[in-house]
SETIMI-413673 format. One record per residue (C-alpha): residue in three letters; residue number from 1; x, y, z. Coordinates in steps of 0.2 Angstrom, whole numbers. Example, Ala and Ser with C-alpha at 12.3 -4.5 7.8 and 13.67 -1.06 7.14 Angstrom:
2
+------+-----+-------+-------+-------+
| type | seq |    c1 |    c2 |    c3 |
+------+-----+-------+-------+-------+
|  Ala |   1 |    62 |   -22 |    39 |
|  Ser |   2 |    68 |    -5 |    36 |
+------+-----+-------+-------+-------+
This chain:
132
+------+-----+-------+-------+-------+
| type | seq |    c1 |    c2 |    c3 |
+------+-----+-------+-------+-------+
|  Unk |   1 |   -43 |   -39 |   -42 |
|  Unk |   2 |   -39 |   -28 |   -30 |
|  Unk |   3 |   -32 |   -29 |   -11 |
|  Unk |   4 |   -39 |   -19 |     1 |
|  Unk |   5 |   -25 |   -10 |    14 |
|  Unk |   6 |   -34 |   -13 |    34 |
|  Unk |   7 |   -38 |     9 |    34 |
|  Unk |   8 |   -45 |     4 |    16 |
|  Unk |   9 |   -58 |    -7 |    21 |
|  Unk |  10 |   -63 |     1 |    37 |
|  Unk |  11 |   -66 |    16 |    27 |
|  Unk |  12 |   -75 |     8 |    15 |
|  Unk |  13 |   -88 |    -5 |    26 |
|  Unk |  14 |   -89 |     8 |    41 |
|  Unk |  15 |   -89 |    27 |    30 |
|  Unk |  16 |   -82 |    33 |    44 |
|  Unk |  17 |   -62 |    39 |    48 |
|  Unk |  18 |   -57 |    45 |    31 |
|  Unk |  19 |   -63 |    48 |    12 |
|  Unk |  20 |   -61 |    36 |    -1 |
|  Unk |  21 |   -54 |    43 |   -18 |
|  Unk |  22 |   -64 |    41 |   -32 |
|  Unk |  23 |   -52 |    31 |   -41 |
|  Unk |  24 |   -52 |    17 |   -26 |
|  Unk |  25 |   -72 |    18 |   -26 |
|  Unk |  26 |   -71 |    13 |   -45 |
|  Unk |  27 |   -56 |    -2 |   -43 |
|  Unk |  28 |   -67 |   -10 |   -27 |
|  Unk |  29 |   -83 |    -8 |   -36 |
|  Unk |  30 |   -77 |   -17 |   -52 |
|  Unk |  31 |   -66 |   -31 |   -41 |
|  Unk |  32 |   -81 |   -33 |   -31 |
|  Unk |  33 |   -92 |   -37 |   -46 |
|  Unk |  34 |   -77 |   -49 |   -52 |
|  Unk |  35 |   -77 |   -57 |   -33 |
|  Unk |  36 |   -59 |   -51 |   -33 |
|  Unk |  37 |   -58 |   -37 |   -17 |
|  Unk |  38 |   -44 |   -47 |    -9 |
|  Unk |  39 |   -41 |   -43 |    12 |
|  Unk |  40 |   -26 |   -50 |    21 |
|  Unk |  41 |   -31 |   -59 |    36 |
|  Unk |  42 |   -18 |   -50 |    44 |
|  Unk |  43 |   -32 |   -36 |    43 |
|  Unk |  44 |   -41 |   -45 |    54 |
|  Unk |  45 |   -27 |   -43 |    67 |
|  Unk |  46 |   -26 |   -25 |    64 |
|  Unk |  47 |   -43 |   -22 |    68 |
|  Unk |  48 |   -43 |   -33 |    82 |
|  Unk |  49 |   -27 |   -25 |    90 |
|  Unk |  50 |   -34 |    -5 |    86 |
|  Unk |  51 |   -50 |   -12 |    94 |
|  Unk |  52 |   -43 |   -19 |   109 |
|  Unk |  53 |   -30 |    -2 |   110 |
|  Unk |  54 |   -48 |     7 |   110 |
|  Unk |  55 |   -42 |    16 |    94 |
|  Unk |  56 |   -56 |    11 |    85 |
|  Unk |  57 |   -74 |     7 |    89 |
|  Unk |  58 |   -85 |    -2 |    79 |
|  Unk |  59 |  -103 |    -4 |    81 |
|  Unk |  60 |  -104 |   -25 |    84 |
|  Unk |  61 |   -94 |   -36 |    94 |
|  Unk |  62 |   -76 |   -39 |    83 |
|  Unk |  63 |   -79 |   -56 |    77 |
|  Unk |  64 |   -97 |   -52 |    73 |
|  Unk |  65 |   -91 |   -38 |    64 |
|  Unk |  66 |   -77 |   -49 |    54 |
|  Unk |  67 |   -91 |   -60 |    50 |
|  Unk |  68 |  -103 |   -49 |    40 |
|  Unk |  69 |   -89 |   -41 |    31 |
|  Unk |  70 |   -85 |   -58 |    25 |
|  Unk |  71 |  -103 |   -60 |    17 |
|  Unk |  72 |  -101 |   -42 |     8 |
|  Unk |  73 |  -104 |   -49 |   -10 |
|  Unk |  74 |   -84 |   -49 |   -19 |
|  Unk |  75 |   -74 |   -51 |    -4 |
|  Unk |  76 |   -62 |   -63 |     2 |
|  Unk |  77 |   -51 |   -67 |    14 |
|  Unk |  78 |   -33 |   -74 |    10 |
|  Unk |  79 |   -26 |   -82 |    21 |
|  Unk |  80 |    -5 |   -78 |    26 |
|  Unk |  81 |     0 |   -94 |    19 |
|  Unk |  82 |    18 |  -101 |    19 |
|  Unk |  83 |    23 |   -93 |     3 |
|  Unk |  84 |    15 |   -76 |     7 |
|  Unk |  85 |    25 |   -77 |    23 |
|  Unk |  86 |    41 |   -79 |    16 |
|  Unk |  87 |    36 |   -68 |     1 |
|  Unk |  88 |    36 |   -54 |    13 |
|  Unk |  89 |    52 |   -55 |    23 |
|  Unk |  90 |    59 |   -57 |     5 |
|  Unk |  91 |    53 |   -42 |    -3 |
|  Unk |  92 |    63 |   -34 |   -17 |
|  Unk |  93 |    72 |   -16 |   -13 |
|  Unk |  94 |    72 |    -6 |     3 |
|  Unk |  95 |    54 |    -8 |    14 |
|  Unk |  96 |    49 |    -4 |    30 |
|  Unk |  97 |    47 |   -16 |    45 |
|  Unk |  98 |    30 |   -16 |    49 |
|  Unk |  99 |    25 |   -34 |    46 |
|  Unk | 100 |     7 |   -31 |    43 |
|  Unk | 101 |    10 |   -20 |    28 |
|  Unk | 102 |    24 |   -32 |    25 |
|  Unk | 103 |    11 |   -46 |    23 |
|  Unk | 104 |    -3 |   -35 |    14 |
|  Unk | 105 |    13 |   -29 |     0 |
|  Unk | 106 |    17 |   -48 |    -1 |
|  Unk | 107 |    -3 |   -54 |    -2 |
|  Unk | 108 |    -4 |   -41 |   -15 |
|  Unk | 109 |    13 |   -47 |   -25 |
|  Unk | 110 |     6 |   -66 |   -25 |
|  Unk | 111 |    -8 |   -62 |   -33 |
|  Unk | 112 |    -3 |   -49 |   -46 |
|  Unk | 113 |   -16 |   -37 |   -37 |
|  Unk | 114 |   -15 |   -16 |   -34 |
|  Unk | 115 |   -16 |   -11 |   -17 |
|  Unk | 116 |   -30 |     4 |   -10 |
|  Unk | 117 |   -22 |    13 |     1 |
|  Unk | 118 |   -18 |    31 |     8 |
|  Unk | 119 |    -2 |    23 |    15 |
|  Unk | 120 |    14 |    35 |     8 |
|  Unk | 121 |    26 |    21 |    14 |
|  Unk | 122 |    18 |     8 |     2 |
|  Unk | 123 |    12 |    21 |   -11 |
|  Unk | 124 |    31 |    25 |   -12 |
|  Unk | 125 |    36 |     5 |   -14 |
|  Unk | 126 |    41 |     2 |   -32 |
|  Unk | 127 |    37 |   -15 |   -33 |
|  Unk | 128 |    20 |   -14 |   -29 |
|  Unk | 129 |     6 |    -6 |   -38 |
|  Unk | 130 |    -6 |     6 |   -31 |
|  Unk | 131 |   -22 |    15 |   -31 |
|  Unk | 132 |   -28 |    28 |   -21 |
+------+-----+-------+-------+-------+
């Protein structure tokens, strides 16, 4: 199992923005096989807010977009449930305030899962693991 940070993804469905590591490309491709590459569906905010702050442009319309990443074979979307929620205004130790990496940090504690990302601020986050 793996989660997928929102830059992560992007990356990885479009090619475009930024490399993948080698290591990432390995862990997504064995989670995928295991139907275990976890997304927050606070990633699909993300992307909805960089699309509608025209810092990202993708080549559908956002929801049609959302919708085929959902039928990439080993994907799935976990909701921010109660627990995730609360999970994430309760992390352990010092974190930063962005609530979307917040959630994404709590969605990848839940589930026992590392977290792809390029991201320093989780990288550094001792109570999370990491790939990238």
């Amino acid at each position: 199992m793996i989660v997928l940070d929102t830059h992560t993804l992007i990356w990885w469905i479009t090619g475009v923005g930024g490399e993948l590591t080698k290591a990432v490309t390995s862990a997504i491709k064995r989670s995928q096989a295991q139907n275990g590459v976890m997304i927050s569906s606070i990633t699909a905010w993300e992307i909805a807010m960089l699309v509608d702050r025209n810092r990202l442009t993708l080549t559908l319309e956002l929801s049609a977009w959302l919708s085929l990443v959902t039928r990439v074979p080993g994907i799935r979307f976990i909701p921010v449930d109660n627990h995730i929620a609360v999970t994430s205004v309760n992390l352990p130790g010092e974190f930063h305030e962005d609530p979307a990496d917040r959630i994404i940090v709590a969605t990848a504690r839940t589930f026992g899962a590392p977290i792809a990302t390029r991201d320093r601020r989780i990288r550094s986050y001792e109570h999370v693991k990491t790939i990238w």
